[in-house]
Structures are given as structure tokens and as C-alpha cells.
C-alpha positions in Angstrom: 88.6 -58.4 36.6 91.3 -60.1 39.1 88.3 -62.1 40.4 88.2 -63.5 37.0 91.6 -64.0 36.5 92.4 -66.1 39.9 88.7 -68.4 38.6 90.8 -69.3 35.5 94.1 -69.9 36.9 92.0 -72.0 39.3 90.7 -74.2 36.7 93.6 -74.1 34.8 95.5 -75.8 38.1 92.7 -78.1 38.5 92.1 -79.6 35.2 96.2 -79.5 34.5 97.4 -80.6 37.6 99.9 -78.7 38.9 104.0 -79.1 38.4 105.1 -81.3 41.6 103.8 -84.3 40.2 105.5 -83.8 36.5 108.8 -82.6 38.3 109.0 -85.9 40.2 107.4 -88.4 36.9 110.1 -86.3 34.5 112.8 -88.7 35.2 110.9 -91.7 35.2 109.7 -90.5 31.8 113.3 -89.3 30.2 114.6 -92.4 31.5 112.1 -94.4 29.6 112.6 -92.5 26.6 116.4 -93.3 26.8 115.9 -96.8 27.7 113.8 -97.4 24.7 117.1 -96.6 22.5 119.0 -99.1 23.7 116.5 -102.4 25.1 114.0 -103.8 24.0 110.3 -101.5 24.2 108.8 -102.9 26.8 111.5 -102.1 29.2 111.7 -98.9 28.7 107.5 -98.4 28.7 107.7 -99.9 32.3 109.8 -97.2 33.1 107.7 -94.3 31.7 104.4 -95.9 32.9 105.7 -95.8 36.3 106.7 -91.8 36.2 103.1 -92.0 34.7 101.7 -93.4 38.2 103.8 -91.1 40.4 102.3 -88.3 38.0 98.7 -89.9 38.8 99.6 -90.6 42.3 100.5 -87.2 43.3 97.6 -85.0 42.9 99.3 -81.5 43.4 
């Protein structure tokens, strides 16, 4: 049963990515989100698509 358990956690880690990489993109992506309020949308996309590649980048 515990084998099963740590198989799906596994999988859930791999398929998900893990939380490093959304910890460090957050920012990036509230900042973008803020940005968009107040500019023009293509500013503030910039922002979030780069918290997007640091998400991407960092594979843990």
C-alpha cells in the first residue's frame, strides 16, 4: 500500500513540477498581473511570461 502511495506522489511531482520553480515565477507572475492594471497589456505580459520561463527553466 505505501509502495503505491510514494509511485503516485512520484508522478504527481513529475508531471506537476514541484514548488521551487512556482515560488521563484510567483512574483514575476503577481507583478504582471498588477502591471496590467495600470500600463498598457503588453507590458505587463512581459513580465508574467518571464516568471513563466523561470517556472520552465527551473525543473525542480
Amino acid at each position: 500500500m505505501i509502495k503505491y502511495f510514494l509511485i503516485g506522489i512520484f508522478i504527481a511531482i513529475t508531471f506537476n513540477g514541484c514548488i521551487v520553480g512556482d515560488a521563484v515565477a510567483l512574483p514575476f507572475r503577481v507583478t504582471g498581473a498588477v502591471v496590467n492594471v495600470v500600463t498598457p497589456d503588453i507590458v505587463g505580459d512581459s513580465i508574467t511570461t518571464t516568471g513563466d520561463a523561470i517556472d520552465t527553466a527551473i525543473p525542480f
